[in-house]
KEKE-3310 file (N, C-alpha, C; in steps of 0.2 Angstrom, whole numbers, plus 5000, padded with zeros to 4 digits):
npx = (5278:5263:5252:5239:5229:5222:5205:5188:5174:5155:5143:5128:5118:5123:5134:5152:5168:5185:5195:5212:5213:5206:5216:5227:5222:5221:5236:5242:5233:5236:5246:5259:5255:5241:5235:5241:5232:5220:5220:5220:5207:5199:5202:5199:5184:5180:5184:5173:5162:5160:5157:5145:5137:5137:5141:5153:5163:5155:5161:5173:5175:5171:5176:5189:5191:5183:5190:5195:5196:5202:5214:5212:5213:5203:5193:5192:5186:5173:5170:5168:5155:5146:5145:5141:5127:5123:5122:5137:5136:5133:5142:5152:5158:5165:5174:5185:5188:5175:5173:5178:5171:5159:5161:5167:5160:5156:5168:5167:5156:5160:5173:5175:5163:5155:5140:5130:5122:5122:5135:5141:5132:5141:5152:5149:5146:5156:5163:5153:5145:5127:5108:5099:5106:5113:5120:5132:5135:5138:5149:5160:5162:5166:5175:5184:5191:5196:5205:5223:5233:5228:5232:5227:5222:5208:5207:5208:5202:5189:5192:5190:5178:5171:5169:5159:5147:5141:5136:5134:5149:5148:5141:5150:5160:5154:5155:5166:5172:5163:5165:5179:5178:5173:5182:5192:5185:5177:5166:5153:5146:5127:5123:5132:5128:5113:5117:5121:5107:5099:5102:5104:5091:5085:5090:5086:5072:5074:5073:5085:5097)
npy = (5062:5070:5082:5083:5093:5093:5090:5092:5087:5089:5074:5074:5074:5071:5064:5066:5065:5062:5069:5067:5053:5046:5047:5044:5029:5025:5027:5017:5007:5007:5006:5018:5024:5022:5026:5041:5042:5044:5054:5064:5059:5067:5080:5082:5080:5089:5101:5101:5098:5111:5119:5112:5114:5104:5098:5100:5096:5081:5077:5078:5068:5057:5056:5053:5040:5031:5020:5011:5000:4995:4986:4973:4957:4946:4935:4942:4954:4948:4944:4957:4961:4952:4954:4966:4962:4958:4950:4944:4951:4939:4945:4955:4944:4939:4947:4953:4967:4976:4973:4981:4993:4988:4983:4992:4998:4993:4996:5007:5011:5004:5006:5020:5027:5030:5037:5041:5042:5047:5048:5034:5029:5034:5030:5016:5015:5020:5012:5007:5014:5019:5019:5034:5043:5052:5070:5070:5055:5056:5063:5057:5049:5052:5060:5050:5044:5058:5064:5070:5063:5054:5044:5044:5043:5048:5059:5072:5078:5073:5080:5094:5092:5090:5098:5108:5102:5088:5079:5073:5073:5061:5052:5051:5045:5033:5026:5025:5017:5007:5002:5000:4988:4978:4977:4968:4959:4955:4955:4965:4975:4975:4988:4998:5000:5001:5014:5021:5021:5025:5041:5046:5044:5052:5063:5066:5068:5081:5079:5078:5086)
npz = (4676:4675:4685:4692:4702:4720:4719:4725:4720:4716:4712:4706:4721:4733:4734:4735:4727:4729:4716:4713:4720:4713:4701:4706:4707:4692:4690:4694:4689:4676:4660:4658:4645:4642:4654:4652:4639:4646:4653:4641:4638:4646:4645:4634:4635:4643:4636:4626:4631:4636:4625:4619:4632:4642:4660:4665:4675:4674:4664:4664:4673:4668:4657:4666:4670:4660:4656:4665:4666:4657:4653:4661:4663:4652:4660:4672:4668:4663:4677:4683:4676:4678:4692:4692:4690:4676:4660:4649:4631:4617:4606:4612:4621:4609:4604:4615:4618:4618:4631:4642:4644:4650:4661:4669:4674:4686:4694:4693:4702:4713:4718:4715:4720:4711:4706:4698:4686:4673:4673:4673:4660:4651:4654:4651:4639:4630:4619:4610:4608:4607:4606:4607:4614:4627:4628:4635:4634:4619:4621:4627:4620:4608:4610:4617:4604:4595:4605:4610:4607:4598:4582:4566:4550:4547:4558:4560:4555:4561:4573:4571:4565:4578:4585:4581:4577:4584:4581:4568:4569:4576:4567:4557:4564:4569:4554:4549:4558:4558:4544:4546:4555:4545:4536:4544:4545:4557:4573:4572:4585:4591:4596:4590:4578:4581:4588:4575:4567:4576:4576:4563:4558:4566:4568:4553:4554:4563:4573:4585:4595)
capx = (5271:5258:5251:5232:5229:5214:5198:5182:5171:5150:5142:5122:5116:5126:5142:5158:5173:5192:5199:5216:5213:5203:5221:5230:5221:5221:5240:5243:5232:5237:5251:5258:5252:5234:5233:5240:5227:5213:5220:5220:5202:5195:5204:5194:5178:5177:5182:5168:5157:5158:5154:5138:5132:5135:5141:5161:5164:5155:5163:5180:5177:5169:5185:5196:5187:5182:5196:5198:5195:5205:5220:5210:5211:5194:5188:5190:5181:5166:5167:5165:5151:5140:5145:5135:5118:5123:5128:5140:5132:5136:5148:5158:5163:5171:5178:5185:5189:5169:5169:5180:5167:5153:5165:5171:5152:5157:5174:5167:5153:5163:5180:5174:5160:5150:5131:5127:5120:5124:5142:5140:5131:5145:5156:5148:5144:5160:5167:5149:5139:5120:5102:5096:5113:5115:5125:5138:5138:5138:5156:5162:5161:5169:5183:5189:5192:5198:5209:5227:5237:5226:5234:5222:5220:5203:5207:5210:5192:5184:5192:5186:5169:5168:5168:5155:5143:5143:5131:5137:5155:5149:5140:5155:5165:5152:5154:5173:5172:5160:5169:5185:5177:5170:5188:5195:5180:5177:5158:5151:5141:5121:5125:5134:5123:5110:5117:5120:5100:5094:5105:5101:5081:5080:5092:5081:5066:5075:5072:5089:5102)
capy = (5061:5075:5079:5085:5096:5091:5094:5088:5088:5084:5072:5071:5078:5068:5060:5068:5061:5066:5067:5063:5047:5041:5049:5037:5022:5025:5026:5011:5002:5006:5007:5025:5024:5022:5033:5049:5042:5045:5062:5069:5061:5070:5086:5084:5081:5098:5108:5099:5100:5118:5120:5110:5115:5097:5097:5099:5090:5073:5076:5076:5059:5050:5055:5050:5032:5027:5016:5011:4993:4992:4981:4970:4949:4943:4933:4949:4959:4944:4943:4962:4962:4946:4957:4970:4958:4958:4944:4948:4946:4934:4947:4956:4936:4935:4955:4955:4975:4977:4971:4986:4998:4987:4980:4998:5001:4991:5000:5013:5012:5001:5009:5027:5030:5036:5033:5047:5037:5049:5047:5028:5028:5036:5025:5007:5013:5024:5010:5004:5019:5015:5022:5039:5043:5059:5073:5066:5049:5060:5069:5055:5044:5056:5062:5044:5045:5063:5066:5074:5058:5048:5047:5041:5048:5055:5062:5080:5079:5073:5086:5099:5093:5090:5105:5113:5096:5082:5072:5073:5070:5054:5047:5050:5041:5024:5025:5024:5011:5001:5001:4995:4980:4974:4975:4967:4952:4956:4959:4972:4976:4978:4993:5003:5000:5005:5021:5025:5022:5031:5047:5046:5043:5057:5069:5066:5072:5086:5079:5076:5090)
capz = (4677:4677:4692:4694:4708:4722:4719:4727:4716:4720:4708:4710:4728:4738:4730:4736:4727:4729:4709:4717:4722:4703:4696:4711:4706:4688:4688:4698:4687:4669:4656:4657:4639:4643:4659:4649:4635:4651:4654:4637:4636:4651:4642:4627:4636:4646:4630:4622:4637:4637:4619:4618:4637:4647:4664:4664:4681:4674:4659:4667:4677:4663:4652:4666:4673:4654:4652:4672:4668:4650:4652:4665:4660:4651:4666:4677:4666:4666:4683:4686:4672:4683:4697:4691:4687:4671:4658:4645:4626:4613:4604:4615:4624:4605:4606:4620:4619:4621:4639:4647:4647:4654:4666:4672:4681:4695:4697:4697:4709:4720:4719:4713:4723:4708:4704:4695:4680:4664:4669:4672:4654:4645:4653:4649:4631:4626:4616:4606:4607:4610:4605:4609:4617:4630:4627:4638:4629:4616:4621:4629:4615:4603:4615:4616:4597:4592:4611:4607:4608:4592:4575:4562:4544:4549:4566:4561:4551:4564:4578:4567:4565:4584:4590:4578:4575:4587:4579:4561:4569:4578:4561:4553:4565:4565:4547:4550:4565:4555:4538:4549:4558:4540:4532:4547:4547:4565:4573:4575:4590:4587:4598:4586:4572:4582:4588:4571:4566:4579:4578:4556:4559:4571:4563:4547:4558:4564:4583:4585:4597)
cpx = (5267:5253:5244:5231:5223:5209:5193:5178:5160:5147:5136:5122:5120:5133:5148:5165:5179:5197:5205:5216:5212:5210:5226:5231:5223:5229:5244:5242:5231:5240:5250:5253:5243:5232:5234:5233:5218:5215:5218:5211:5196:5197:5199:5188:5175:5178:5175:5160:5155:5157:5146:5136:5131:5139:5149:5163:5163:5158:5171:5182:5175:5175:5189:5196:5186:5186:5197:5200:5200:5209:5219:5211:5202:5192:5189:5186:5173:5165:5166:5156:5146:5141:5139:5126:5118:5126:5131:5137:5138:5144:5153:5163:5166:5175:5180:5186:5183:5169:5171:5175:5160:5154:5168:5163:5154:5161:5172:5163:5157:5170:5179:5168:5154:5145:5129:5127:5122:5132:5142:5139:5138:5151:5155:5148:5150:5165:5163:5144:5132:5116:5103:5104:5112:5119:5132:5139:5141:5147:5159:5167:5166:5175:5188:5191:5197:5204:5217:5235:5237:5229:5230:5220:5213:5201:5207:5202:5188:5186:5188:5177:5166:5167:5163:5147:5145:5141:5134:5147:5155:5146:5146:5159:5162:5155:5161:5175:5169:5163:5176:5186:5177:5178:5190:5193:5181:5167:5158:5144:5135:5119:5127:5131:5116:5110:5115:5111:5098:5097:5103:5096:5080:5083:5087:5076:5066:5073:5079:5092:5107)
cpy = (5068:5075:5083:5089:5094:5096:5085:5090:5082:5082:5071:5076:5075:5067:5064:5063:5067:5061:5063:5055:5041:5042:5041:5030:5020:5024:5022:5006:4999:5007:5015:5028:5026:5027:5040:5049:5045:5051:5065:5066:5065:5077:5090:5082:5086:5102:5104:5101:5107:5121:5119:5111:5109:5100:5094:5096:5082:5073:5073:5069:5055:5050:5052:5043:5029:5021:5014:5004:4990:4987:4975:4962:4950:4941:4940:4953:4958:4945:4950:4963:4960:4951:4962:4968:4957:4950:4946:4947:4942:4937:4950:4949:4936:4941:4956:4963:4978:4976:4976:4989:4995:4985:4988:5000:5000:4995:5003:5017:5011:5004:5017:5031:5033:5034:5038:5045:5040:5048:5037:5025:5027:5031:5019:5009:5017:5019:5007:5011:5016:5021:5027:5042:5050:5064:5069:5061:5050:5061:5065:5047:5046:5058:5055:5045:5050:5065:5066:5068:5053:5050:5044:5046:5054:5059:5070:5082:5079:5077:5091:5101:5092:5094:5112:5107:5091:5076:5071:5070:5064:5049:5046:5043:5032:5024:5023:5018:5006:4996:4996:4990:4977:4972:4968:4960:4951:4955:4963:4973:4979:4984:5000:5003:5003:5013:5026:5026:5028:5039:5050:5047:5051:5065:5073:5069:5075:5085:5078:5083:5090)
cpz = (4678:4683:4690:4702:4713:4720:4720:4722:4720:4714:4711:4717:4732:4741:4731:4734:4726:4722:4709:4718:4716:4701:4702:4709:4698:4685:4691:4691:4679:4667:4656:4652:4638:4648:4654:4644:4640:4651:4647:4635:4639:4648:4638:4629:4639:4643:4626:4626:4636:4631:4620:4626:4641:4652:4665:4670:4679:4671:4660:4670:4672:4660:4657:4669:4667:4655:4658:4671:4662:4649:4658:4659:4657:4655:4669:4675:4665:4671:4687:4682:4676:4687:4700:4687:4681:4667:4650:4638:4621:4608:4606:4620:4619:4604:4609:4622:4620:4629:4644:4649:4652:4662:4670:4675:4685:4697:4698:4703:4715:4721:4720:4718:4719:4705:4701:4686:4673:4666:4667:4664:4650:4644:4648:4640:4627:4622:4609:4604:4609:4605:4608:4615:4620:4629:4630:4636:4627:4615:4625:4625:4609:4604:4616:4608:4594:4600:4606:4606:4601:4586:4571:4556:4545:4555:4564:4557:4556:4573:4577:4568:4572:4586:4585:4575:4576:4584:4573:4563:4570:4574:4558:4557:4566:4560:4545:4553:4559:4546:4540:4550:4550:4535:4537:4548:4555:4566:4576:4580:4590:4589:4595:4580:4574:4585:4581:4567:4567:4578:4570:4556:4563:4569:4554:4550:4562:4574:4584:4586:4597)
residu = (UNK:UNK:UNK:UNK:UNK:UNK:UNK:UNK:UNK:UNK:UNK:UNK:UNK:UNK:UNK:UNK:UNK:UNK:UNK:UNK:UNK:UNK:UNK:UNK:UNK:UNK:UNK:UNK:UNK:UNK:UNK:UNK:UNK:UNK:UNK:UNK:UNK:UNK:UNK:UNK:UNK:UNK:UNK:UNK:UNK:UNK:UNK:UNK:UNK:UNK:UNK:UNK:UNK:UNK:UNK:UNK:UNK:UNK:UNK:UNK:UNK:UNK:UNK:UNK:UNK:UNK:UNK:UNK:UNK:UNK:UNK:UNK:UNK:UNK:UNK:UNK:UNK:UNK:UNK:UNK:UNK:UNK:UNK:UNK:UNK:UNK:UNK:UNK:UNK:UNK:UNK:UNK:UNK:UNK:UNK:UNK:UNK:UNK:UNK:UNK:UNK:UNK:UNK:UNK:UNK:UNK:UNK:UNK:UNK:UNK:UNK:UNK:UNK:UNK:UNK:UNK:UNK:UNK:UNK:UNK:UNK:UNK:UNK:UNK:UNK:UNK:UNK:UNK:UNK:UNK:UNK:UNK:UNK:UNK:UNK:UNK:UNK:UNK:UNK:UNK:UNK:UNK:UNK:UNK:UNK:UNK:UNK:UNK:UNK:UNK:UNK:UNK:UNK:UNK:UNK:UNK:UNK:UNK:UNK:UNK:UNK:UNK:UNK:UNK:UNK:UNK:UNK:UNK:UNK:UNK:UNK:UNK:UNK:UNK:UNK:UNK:UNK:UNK:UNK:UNK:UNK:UNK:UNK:UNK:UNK:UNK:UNK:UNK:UNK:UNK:UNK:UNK:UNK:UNK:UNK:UNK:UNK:UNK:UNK:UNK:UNK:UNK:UNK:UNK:UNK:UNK:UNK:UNK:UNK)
# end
């Protein structure tokens, strides 16, 4: 088991959390398989981080909390979701693989400590993507994807072009994602369709980072 050494790290002006403890919980509460999957994505979010100029500590706990809630039962992952005021939508109740991420807010206020809302973001949305998405979305979204464990025909395309054009990376990988569901007669979440929009629409008009 790979060991991470302590670090406190401050998130926000206030937030003191001990890394140690998220690695603790994390491999308590998931298939080896998937915890290393958390490490190698918090790897690939602080090299990304430190390219495009984001905030390498949130990038590391988003990558290694992403996935905190993944191998939860369906009702558990409901009844975090209500938890947090939310109701779940009509797609991810027939998806069930949608509901980790919105279901991992609660853990991670209520277990982690952490309010620091672009990680929270990155977390809820690192499986659908979303509109107008933050750098950290951005690189948290991507790193789930390209991280050093995934094998997939366009994985070594889409490493490439991560680390030289995030946004060009992350159309590509809708176009991947979405091409997949439609094979598979699945749905697709309005989410991801409108990441892609907004990230198209705004690149075309040269507003888009």
């Amino acid at each position: 088991m790979k060991s991470i050494s302590m670090k406190m790290v401050f998130i926000g002006v206030k937030q003191l959390i001990c890394e140690d403890k998220i690695v603790e919980y994390l491999q308590s509460a998931l298939s080896k398989k998937r915890y290393d999957h958390s490490i190698h994505v918090a790897n690939k979010a602080v090299e990304l981080a430190k390219i495009y100029g984001s905030d390498i500590h949130k990038a590391r706990l988003a990558g290694l909390v992403h996935d905190c809630a993944k191998e939860m039962a369906k009702d558990e992952l409901i009844y975090f979701i209500k938890l947090e005021g939310n109701e779940p939508d009509s797609v991810s109740l027939v998806e069930k693989e949608l509901l980790h991420g919105p279901a991992a807010v609660y853990l991670c206020k209520n277990k982690f400590h952490i309010e620091d809302e672009e990680i929270l973001s990155a977390v809820q949305f690192h499986t659908t993507g979303k509109a107008n998405m933050s750098i950290l979305d951005k690189i948290i979204y991507i790193s789930d994807l390209i991280e050093v464990g995934r094998k997939f025909p366009e994985v070594e395309e889409l490493r490439n072009l991560a680390i030289v054009d995030i946004n060009s990376a992350l159309i590509k990988s809708f176009d991947a994602t979405i091409s997949y569901i439609i094979q598979k007669r699945r749905m697709i979440h309005p989410d991801t369709i409108n990441a892609r929009n907004y990230l198209l629409r705004n690149l075309k008009n040269g507003d888009e980072k």
